[in-house]
N, C-alpha and C positions, 0 to 999 in steps of 0.2 A: 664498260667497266668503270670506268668513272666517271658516270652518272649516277653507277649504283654505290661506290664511294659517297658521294655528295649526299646519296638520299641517307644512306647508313648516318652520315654525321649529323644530319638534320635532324634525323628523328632521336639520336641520343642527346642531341639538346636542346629538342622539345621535351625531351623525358625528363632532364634537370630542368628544364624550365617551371615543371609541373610538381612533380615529384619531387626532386633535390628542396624547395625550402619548404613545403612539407617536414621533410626529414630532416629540416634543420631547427623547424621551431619544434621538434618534438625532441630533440635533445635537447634546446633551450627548457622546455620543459622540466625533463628530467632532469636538469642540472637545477634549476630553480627549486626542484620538488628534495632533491640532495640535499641542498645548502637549508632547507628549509626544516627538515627529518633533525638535522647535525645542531640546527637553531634549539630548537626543541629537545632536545635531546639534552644538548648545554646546560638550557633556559632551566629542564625541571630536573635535574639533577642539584640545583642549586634549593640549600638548603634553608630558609629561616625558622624564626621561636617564636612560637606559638606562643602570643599575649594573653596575658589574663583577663578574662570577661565575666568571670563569677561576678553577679550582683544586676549586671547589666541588661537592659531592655532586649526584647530581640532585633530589635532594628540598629542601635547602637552598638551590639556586641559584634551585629555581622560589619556594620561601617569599619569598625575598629580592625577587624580580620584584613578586610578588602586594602582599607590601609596602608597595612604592613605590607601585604603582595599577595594575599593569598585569594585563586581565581574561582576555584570549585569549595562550596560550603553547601553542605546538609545540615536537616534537623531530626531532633528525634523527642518526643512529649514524653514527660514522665511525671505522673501523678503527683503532688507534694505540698505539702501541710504550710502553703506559705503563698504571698502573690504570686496570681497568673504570669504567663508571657515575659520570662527572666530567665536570663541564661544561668544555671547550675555549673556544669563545666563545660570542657570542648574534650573530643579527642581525634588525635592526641590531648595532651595535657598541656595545661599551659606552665612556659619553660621548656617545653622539649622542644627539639629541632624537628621541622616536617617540609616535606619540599612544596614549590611554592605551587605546583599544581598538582601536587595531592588531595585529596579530599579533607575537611576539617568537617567533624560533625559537632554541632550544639545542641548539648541537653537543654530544653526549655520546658520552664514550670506551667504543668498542667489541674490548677487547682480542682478538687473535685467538690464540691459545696454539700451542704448540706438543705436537707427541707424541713424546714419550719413549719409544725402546727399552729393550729388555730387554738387564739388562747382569749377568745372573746368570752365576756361570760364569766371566766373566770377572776380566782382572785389574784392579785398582783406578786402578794408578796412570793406565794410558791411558782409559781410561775418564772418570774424573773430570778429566783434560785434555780427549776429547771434548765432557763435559758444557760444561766452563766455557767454550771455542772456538767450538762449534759451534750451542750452545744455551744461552749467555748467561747460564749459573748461577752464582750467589757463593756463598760462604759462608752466607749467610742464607739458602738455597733447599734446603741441605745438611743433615740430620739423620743423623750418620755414628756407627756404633758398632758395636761389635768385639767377637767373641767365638770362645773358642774353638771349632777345627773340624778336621776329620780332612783339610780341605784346602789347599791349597797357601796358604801364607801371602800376603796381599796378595788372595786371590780372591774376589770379590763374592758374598753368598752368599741373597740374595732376589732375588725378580724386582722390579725396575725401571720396568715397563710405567704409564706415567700419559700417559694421551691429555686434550690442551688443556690444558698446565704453562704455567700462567700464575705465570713470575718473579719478580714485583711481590708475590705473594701467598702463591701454593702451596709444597709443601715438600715434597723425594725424601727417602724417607728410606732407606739404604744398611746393609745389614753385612756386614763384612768381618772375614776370617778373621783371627784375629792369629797368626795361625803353630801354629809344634806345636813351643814350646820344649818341652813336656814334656806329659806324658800317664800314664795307666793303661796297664797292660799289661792286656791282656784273656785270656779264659782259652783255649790254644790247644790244653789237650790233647782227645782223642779228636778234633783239627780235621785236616783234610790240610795238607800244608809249604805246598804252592802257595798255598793260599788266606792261611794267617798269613803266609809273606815277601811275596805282591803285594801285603796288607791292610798290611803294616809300612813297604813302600818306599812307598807312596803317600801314608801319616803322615808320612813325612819321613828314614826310618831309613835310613842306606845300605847299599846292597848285602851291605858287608864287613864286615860289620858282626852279620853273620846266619850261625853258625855252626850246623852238623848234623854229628850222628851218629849210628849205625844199630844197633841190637841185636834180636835175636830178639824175636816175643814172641806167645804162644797165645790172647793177650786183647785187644788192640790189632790194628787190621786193618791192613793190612801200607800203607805210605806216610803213616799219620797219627801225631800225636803222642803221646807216653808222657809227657813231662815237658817243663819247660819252667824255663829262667832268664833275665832276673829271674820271679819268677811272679808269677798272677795280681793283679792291682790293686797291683804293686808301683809307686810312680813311677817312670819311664824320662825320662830330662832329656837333648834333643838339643842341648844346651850344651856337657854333657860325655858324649856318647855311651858307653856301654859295649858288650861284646857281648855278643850274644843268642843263646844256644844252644838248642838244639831236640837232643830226644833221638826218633829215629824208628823207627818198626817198619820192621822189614823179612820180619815175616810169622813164621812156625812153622820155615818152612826158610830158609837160610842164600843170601840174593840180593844178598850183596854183594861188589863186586870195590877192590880197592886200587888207592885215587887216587894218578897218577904224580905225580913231583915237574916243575915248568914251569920253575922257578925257570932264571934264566939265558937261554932258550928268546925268538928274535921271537914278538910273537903270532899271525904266519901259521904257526910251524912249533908254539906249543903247541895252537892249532885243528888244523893236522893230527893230533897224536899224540891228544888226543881225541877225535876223528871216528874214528880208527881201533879204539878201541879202543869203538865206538858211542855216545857220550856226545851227547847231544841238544846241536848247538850253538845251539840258540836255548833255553838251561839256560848258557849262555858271556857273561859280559858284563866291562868293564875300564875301568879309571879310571888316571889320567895319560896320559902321553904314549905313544900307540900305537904309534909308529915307530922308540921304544926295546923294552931286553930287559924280561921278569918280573923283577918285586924279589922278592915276594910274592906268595901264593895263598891265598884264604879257603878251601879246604881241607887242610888240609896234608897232606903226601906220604903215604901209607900206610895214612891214614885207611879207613875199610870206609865205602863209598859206596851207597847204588841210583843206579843210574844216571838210571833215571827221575824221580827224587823229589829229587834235590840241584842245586843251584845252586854257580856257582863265578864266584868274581870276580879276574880276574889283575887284579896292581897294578903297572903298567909306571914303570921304571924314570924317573927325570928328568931329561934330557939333561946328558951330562956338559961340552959344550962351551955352556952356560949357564949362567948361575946359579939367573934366572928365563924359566919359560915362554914368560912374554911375549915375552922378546929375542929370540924366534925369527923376528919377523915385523917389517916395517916396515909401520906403521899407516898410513900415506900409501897406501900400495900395494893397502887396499880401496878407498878411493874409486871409487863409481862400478860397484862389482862388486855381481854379484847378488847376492842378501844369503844365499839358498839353498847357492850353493857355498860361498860364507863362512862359512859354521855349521858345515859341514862340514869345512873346512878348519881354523879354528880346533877344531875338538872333537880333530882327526886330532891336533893339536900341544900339545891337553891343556891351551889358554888358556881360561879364565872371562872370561866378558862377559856386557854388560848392554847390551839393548836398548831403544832410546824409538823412536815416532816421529813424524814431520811429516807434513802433508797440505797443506803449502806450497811444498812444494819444485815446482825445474822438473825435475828428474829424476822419469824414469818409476819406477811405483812400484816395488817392489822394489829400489830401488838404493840402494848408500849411500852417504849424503848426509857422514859423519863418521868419523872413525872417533881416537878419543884415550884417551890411556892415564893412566890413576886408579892409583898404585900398582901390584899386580898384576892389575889389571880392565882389560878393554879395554872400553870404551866407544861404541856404535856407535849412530849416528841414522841410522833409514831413511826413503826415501821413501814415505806411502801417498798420495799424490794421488790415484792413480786407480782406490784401493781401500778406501772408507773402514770396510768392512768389516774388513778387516785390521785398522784401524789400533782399531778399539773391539775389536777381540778379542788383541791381542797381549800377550804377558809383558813388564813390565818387569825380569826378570831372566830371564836364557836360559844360566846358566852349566850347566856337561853337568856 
């Protein structure tokens, strides 16, 4: 019997040997896990105020949170007409009491940008009205610089294309032709006429401006050029234009016939006497007023021609029951007229104008909205409402 005592107490503490702290660090536990619940408990029930961070970066407005005490921050993006990645508000709000492990959410700005067409090609001044109207650019958005080009002065001459132009930040940068006050002449001999007069009127040179004459020659193929004034790499200044002569073959044997005189002549009866006599009339073009006589012909009478290879420009006389052009026309009286026949109408009467236009108007597009008189420029605003493609591709100068 007491043996079986001894064994009974032995094995009860080898049972606390094993088991007892066991069961004592699992109440250590628990009391730790207590005190820890009751910490917490304390900790977030304690309240702070929510700082203000309108204005601030995202990174700085969550520092500023972190800060004060606060341990859990979200975000949430919302679309907005202003810089990217900037805290709007919080919420709660700032000023109000929130506890320190509650959540704080920050509204951060999600610009959404726009996409910019391609404005190459075109001319500047509607264009950079588009930009600034349509697509909310300033000056600061604007990197604009100029240089010379073989194209029409004022016309844009990179591509444009920037998809999600965000205003606040980004920057177009633009070049635009500065004109062709003056230039190199390039070297035109052994070249064909056709090619140096369409490559010179497209530089800016006019028409009349582009004289020809024609002499045998066994070495030069017959419609290209022999010589040329001013020559090669001389300056040419469209300031004070001079003219430009071209000396052309007309081959080994003798294929030229003598340019009549026009002088005097309507320009429907001096297109007759040319057609007749087979002169290509799309080689026929005219400056001033068409529904007066010839003053002048950029070839003069007698001159030896190819008929295929010369160019002629009749200069119509300037209405004698005028002083100027303009007075031909009462500018009230487009209002409202298609702007098509108006171009035409006006070129017929040898008036220079200048086009802008609006994409506000209530008139349908194509109409015009103005029409006023600058000195000797007529002036006209048209409607593009309902074409705003028109209105990013149009010349702000349309004079013929």
């Amino acid at each position: 019997m007491t043996t079986f005592r001894k064994q009974e107490k032995h094995f009860f503490k080898t049972l606390w040997h094993y088991f007892g702290r066991f069961a004592l660090f699992i109440a250590l536990a628990a009391a730790i896990g207590a005190g820890t619940a009751i910490y917490i408990f304390f900790d977030s029930s304690k309240n702070l105020i929510v700082p203000d961070v309108e204005g601030l970066s995202k990174i700085d407005a969550s520092n500023k949170l972190t800060t004060v005490g606060f341990k859990k921050i979200s975000y949430k993006f919302t679309t907005y007409d202003g810089e990217s990645n900037i805290a709007l508000k919080t919420s709660p709000e700032a000023g109000s009491a929130a506890k320190n492990l509650g959540n704080i959410v920050i509204y951060i700005s999600e610009f959404k940008g726009v996409d910019i067409p391609d404005y190459q090609g075109k001319m500047a001044d509607s264009s950079l009205n588009q930009l600034r109207e349509d697509y909310k650019l300033t000056d600061k958005n604007l990197k604009i610089t100029r240089q010379y080009s073989s194209k029409k002065a004022g016309t844009i001459l990179n591509k444009t294309t920037f998809k999600n132009f965000n205003s606040h930040s980004d920057i177009l940068k633009i070049t635009i032709s500065d004109g062709k006050d003056a230039f190199l002449m390039s070297d035109w001999v052994n070249k064909s006429l056709t090619e140096a007069r369409d490559k010179l009127i497209e530089m800016g040179v006019a028409a009349e401006k582009i004289k020809v004459n024609y002499e045998n020659s066994t070495v030069v193929d017959i419609g290209k050029i022999i010589r040329q004034t001013p020559e090669k790499n001389d300056n040419y200044s469209l300031q004070s234009p001079e003219d430009i002569s071209f000396t052309v073959s007309s081959g080994s044997v003798l294929r030229t016939v003598a340019f009549p005189s026009l002088i005097g002549m309507s320009y429907d009866n001096a297109l007759q006497t040319l057609n007749a006599m087979g002169y290509p009339l799309d080689h026929i073009t005219y400056s001033g007023v068409k529904t007066t006589i010839v003053k002048e012909q950029t070839i003069a009478p007698d001159t030896m021609v190819m008929m295929d290879n010369s160019f002629v420009t009749l200069i119509m006389e300037s209405p004698k029951a005028y002083e100027k052009a303009i007075d031909q026309i009462d500018p009230k009286s487009l209002v409202n007229m298609d702007s098509s026949a108006a171009f035409k109408t006006l070129k017929d009467l040898g008036i220079d104008f200048r086009v802008s236009f609006d994409n506000k108007s209530s008139l349908a597009s194509g109409r015009i909205i103005s029409a006023t008189v600058n000195n000797d420029m007529l002036l006209l605003k048209i409607s593009s409402r309902f074409d705003d493609s028109k209105s990013s591709s149009s010349s702000s100068s349309s004079s013929h």
